[in-house]
VEXMARKE-113914 format. One record per atom (N, C-alpha, C, O): residue number from 1; residue in one letter; x, y, z. Coordinates in nm, 3 decimals, always signed. Each point is the difference from the previous one (the first is absolute). Layout:
SITE    nr   rest         X         Y         Z
SITE   NUM      A         X         Y         Z
...
//
This chain:
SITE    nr   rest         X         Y         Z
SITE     1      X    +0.416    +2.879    +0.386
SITE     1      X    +0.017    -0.086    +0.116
SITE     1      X    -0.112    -0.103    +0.009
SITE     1      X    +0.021    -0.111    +0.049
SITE     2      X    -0.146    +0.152    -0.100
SITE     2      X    -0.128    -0.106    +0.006
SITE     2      X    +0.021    -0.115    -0.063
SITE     2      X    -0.015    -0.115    +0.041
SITE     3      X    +0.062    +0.172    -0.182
SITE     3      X    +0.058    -0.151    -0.104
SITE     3      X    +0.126    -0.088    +0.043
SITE     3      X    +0.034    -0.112    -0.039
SITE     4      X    +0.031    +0.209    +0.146
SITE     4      X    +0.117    -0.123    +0.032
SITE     4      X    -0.083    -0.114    +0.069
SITE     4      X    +0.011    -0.118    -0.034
SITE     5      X    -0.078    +0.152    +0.113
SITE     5      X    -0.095    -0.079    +0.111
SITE     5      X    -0.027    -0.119    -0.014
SITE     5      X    +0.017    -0.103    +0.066
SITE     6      X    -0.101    +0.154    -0.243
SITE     6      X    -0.049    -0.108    -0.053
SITE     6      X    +0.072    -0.122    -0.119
SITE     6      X    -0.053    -0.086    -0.070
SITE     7      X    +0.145    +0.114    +0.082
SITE     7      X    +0.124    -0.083    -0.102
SITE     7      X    +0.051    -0.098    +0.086
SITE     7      X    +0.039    +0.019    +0.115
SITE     8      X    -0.041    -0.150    -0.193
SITE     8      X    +0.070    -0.065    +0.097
SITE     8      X    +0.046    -0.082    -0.150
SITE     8      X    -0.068    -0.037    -0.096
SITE     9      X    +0.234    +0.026    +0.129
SITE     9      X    +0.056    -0.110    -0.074
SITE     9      X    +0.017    -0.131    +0.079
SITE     9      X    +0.016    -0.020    +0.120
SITE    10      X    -0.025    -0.078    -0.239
SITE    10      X    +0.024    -0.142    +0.086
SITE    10      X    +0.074    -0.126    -0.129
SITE    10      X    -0.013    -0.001    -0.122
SITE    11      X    +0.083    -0.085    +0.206
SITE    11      X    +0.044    -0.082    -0.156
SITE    11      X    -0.010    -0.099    +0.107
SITE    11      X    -0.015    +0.011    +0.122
SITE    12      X    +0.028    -0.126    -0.213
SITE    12      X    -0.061    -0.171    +0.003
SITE    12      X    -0.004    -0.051    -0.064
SITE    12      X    +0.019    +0.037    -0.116
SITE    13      X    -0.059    -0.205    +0.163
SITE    13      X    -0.061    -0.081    -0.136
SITE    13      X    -0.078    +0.036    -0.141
SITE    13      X    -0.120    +0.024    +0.011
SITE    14      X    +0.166    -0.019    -0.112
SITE    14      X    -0.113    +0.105    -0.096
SITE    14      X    -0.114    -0.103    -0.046
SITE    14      X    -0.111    +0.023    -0.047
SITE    15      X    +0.182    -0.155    +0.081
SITE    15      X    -0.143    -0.129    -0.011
SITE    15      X    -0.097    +0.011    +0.156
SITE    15      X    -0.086    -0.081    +0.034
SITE    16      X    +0.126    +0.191    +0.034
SITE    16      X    -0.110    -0.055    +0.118
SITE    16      X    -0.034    +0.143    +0.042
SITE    16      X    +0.002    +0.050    +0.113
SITE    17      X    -0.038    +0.011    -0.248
SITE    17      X    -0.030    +0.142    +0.036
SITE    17      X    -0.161    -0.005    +0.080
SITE    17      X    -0.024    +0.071    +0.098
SITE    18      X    -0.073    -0.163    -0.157
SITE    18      X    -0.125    +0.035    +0.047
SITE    18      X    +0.060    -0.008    +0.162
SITE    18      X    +0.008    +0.111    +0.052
SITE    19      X    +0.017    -0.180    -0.001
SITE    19      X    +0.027    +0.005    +0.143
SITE    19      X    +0.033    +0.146    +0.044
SITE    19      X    -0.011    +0.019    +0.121
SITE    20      X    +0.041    +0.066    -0.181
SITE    20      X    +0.064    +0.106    +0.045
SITE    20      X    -0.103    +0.085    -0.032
SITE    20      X    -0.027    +0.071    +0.097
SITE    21      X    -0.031    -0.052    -0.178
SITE    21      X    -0.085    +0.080    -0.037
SITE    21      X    -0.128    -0.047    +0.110
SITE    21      X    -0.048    +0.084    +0.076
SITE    22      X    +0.023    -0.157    -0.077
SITE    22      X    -0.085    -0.075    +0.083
SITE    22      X    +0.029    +0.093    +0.171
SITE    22      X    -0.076    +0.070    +0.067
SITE    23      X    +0.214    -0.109    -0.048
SITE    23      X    +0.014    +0.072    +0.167
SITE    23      X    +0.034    +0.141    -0.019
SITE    23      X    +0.071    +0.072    +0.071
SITE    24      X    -0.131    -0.046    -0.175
SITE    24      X    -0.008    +0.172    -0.007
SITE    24      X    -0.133    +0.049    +0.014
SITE    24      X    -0.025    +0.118    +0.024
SITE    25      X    -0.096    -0.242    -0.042
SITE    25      X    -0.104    +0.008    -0.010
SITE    25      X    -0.062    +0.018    -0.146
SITE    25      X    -0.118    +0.022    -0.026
SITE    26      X    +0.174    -0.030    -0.021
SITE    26      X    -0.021    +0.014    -0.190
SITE    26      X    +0.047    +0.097    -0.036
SITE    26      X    +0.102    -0.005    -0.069
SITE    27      X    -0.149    +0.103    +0.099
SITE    27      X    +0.019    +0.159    -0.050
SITE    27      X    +0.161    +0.029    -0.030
SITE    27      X    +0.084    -0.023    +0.087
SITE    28      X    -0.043    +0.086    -0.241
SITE    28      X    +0.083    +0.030    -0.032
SITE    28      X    +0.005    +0.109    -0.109
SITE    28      X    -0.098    -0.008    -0.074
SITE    29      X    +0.187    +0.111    +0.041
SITE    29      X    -0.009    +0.088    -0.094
SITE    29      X    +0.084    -0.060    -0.112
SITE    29      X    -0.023    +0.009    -0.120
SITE    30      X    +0.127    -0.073    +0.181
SITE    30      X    +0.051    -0.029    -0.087
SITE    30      X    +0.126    -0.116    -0.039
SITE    30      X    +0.066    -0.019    +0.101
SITE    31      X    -0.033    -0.034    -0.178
SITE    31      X    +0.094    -0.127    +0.014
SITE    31      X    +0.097    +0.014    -0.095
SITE    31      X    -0.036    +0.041    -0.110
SITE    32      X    +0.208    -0.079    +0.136
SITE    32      X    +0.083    -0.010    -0.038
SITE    32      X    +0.071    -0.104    -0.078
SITE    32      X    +0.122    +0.013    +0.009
SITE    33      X    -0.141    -0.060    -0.045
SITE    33      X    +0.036    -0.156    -0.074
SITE    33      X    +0.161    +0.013    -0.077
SITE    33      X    +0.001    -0.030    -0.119
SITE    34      X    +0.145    +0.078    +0.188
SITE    34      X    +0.070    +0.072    -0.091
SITE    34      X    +0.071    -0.101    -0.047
SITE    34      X    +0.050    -0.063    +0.094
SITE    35      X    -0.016    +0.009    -0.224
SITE    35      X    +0.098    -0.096    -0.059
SITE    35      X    +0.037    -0.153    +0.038
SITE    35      X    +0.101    -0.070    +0.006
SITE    36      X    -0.256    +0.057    +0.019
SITE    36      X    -0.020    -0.145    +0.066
SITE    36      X    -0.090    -0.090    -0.082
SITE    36      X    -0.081    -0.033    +0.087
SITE    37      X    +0.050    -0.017    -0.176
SITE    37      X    -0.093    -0.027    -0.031
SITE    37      X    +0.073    -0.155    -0.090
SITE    37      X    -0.048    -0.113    -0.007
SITE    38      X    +0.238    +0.195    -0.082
SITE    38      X    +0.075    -0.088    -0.061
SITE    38      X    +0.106    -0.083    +0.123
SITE    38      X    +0.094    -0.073    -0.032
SITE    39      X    -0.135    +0.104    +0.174
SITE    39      X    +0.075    -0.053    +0.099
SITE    39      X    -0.077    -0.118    +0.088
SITE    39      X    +0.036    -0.103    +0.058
SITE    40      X    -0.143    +0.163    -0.075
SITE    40      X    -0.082    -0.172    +0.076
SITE    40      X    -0.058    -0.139    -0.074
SITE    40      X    -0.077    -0.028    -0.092
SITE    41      X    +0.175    -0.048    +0.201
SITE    41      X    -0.040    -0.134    -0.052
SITE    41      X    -0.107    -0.042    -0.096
SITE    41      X    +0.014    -0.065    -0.104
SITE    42      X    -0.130    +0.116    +0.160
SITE    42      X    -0.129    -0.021    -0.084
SITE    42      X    -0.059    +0.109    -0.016
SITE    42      X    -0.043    +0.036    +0.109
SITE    43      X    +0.010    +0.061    -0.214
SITE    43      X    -0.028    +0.123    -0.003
SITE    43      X    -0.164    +0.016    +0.008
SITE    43      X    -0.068    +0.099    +0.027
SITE    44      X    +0.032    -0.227    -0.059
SITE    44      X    -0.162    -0.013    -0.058
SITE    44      X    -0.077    -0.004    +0.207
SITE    44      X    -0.099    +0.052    +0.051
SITE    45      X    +0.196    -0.125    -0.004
SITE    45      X    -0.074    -0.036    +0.136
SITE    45      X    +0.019    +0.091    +0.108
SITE    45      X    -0.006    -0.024    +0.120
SITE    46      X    +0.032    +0.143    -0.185
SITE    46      X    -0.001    +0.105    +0.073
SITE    46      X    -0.140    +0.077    +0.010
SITE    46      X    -0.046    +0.072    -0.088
SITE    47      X    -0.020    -0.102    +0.224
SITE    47      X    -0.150    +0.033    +0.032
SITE    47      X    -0.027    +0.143    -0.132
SITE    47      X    -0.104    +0.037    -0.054
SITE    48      X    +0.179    -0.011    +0.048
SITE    48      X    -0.088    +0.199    -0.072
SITE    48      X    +0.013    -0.052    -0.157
SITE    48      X    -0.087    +0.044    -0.075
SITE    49      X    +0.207    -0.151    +0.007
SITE    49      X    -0.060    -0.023    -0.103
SITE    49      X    -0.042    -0.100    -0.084
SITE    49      X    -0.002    -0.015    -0.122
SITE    50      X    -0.041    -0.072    +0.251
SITE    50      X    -0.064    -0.123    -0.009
SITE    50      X    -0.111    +0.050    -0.024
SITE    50      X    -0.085    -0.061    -0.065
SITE    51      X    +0.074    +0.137    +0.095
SITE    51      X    -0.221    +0.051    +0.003
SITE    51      X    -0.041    +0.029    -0.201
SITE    51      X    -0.108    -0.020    -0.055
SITE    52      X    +0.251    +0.077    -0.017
SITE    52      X    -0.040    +0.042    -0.085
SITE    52      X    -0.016    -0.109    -0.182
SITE    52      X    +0.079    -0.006    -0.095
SITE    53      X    -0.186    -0.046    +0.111
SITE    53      X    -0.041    -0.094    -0.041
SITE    53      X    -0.091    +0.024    -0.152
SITE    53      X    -0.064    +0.103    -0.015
SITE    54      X    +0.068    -0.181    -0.062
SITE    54      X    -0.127    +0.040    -0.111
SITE    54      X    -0.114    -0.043    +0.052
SITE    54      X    -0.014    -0.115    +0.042
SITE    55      X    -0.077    +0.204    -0.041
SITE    55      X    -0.136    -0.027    +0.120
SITE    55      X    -0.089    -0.076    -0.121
SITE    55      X    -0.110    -0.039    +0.040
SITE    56      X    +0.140    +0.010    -0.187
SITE    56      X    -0.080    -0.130    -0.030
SITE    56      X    +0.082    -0.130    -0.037
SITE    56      X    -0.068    -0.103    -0.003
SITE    57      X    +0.202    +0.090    -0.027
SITE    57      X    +0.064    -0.105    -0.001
SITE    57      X    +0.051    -0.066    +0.124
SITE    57      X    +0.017    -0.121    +0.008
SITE    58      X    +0.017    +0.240    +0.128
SITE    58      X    +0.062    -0.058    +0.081
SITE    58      X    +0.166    -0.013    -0.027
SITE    58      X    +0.076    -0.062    +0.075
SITE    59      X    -0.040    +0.128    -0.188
SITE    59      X    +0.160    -0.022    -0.029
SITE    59      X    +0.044    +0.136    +0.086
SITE    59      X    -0.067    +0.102    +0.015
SITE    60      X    +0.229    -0.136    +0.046
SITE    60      X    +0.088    +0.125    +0.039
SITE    60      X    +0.013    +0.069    -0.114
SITE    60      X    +0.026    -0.044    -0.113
SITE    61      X    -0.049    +0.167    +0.153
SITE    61      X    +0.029    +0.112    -0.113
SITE    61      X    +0.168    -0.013    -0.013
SITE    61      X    +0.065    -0.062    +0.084
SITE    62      X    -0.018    +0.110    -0.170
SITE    62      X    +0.144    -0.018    -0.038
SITE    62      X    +0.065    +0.141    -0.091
SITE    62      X    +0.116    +0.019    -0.035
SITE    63      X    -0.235    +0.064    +0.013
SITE    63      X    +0.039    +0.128    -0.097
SITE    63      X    -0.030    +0.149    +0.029
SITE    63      X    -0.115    +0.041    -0.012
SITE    64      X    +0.164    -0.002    +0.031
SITE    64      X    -0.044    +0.210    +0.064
SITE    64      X    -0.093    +0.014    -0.044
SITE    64      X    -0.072    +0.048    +0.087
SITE    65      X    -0.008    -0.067    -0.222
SITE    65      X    -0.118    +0.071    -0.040
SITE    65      X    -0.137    -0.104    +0.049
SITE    65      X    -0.116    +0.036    -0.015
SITE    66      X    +0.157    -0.180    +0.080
SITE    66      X    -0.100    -0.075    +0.058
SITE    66      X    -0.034    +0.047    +0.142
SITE    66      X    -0.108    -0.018    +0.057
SITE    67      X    +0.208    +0.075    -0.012
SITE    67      X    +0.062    +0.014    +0.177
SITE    67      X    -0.083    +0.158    -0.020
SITE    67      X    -0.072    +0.014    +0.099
SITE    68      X    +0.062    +0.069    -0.163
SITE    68      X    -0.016    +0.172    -0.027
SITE    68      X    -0.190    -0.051    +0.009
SITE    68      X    -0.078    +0.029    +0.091
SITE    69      X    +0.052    -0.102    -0.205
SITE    69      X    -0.138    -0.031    -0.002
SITE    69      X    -0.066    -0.087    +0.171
SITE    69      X    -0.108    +0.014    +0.058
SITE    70      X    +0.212    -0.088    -0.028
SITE    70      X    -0.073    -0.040    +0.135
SITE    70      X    +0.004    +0.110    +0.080
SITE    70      X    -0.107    +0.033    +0.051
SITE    71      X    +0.223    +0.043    -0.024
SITE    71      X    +0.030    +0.106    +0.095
SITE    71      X    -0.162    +0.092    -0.008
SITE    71      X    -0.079    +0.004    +0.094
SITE    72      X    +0.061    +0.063    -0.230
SITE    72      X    -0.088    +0.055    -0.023
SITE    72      X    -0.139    +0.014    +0.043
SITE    72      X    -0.069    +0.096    +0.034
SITE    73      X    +0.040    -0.271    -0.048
SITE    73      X    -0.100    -0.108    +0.047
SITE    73      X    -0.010    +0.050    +0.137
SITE    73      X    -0.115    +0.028    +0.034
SITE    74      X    +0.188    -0.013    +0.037
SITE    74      X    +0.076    -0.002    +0.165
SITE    74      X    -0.028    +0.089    +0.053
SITE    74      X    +0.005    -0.001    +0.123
SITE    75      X    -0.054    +0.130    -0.203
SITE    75      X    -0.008    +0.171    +0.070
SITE    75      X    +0.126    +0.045    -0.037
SITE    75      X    +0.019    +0.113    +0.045
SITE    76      X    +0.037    -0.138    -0.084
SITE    76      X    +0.187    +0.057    -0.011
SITE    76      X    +0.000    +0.105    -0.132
SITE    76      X    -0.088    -0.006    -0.086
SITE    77      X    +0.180    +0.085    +0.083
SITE    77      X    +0.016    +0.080    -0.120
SITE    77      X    +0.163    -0.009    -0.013
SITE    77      X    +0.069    +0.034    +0.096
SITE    78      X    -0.025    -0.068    -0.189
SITE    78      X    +0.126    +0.006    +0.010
SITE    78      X    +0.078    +0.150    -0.058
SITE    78      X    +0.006    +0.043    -0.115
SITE    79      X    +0.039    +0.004    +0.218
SITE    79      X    +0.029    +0.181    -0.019
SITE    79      X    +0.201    -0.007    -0.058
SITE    79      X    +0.048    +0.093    -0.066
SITE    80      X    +0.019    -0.192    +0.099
SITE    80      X    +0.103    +0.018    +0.006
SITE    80      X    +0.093    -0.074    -0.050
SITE    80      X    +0.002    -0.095    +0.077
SITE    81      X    +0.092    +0.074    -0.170
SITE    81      X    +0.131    -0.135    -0.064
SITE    81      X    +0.071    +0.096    -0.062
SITE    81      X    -0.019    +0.103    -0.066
SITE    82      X    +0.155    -0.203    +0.129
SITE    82      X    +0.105    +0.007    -0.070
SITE    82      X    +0.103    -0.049    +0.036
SITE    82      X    -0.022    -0.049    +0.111
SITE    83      X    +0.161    +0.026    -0.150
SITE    83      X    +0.121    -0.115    -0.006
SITE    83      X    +0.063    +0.056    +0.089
SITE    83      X    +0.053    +0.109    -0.024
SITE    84      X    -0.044    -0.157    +0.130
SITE    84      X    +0.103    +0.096    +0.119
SITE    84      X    +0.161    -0.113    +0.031
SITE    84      X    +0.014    -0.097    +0.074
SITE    85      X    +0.073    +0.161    -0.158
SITE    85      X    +0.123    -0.037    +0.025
SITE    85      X    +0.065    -0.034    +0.140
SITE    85      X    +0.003    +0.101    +0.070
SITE    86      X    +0.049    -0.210    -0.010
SITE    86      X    +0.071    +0.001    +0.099
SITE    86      X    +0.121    -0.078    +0.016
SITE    86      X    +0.019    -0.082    -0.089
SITE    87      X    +0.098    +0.091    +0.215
SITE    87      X    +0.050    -0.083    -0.007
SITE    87      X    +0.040    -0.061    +0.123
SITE    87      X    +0.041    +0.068    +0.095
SITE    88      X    -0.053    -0.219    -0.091
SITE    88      X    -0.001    -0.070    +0.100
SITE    88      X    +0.175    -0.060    +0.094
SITE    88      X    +0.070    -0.071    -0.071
SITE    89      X    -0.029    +0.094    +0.179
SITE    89      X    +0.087    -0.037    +0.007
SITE    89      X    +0.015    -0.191    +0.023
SITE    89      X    -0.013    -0.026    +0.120
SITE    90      X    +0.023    -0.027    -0.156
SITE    90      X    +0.054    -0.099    +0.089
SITE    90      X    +0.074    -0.101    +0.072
SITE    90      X    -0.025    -0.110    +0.050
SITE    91      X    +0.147    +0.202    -0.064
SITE    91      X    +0.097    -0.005    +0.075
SITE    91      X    +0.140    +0.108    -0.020
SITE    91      X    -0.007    +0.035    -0.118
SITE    92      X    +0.109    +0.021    +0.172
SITE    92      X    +0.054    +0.119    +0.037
SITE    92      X    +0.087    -0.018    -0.171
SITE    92      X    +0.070    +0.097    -0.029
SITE    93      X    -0.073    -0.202    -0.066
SITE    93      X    +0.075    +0.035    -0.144
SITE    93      X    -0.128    -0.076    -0.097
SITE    93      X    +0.019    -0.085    -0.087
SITE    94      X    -0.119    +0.127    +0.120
SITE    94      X    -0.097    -0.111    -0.098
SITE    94      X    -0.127    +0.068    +0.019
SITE    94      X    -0.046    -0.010    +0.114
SITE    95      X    -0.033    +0.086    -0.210
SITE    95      X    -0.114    +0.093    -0.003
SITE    95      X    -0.071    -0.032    -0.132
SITE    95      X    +0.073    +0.012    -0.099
SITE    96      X    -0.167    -0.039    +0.082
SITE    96      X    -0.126    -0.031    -0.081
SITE    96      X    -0.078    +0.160    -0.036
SITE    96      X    -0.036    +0.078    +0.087
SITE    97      X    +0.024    -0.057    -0.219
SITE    97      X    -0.056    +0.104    -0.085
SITE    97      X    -0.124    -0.055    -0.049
SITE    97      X    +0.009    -0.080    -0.093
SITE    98      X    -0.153    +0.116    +0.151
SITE    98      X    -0.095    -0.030    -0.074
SITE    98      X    -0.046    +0.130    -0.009
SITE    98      X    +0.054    +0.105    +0.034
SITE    99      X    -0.214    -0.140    -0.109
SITE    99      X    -0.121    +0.109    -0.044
SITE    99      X    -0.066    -0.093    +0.062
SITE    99      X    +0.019    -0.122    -0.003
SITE   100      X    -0.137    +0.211    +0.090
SITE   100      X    -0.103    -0.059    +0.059
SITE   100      X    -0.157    +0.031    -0.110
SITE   100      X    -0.023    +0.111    -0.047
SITE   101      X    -0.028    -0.180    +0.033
SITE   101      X    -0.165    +0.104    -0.030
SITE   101      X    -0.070    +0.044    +0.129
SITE   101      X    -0.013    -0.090    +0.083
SITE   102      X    -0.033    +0.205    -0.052
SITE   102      X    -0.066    +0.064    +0.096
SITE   102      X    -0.167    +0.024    -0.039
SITE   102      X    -0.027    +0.070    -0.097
SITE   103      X    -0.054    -0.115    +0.157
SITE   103      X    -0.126    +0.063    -0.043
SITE   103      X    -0.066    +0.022    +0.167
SITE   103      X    +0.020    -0.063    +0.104
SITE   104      X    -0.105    +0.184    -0.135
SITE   104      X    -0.057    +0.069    +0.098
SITE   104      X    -0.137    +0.006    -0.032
SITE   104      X    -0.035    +0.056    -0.103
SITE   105      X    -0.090    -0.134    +0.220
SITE   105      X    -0.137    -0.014    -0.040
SITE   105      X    -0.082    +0.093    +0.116
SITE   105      X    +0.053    +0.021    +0.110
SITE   106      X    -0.139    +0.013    -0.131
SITE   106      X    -0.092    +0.105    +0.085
SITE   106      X    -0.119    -0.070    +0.002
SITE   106      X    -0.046    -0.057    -0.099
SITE   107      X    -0.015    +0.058    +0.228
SITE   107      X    -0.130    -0.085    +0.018
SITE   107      X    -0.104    +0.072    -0.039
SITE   107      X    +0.031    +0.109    +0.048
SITE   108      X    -0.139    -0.091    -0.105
SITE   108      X    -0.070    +0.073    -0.049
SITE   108      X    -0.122    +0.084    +0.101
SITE   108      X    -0.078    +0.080    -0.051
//
């Protein structure tokens, strides 16, 4: 009953997350990002992975093993991946079959 307490789901803008995190006061255990990333307009100007940058060129990272090394950089450990199948309806004779990649990071 203690952990229900403390759970709170919420969905929104996924470009105007700092705002949200922000009126939570910062503090979070944890974040959901589910199958959004090939759906927004601009994927780069999304505050969480706009930050992740080559800290001597200044270029957007663009590759898992650049993104794993910044994460790393970050306090993060990455504990968790893998291809999680789903399928999307969108509309009552028309449904979309993808694979998502899933990765799961732990703050250190």
């Amino acid at each position: 009953a203690a952990a229900k307490q403390r759970i709170s789901f919420r969905q929104g803008d996924a470009c105007r997350l700092l705002d949200e995190v922000e009126s939570l006061g910062g503090a979070f255990d944890g974040v959901l990002l589910a199958n959004l990333l090939c759906r927004l307009p601009e994927p780069l100007a999304m505050p969480w992975l706009g930050g992740f940058t080559d800290p001597v060129t200044g270029t957007k990272l663009r590759s898992k093993d650049a993104l794993l090394r910044e994460m790393e950089a970050r306090g993060f450990a990455k504990v968790h991946e893998e291809q999680v199948p789903l399928i999307i309806r969108e509309h009552e004779r028309k449904y979309q079959y993808i694979v998502s990649e899933a990765t799961a990071w732990r703050r250190l």
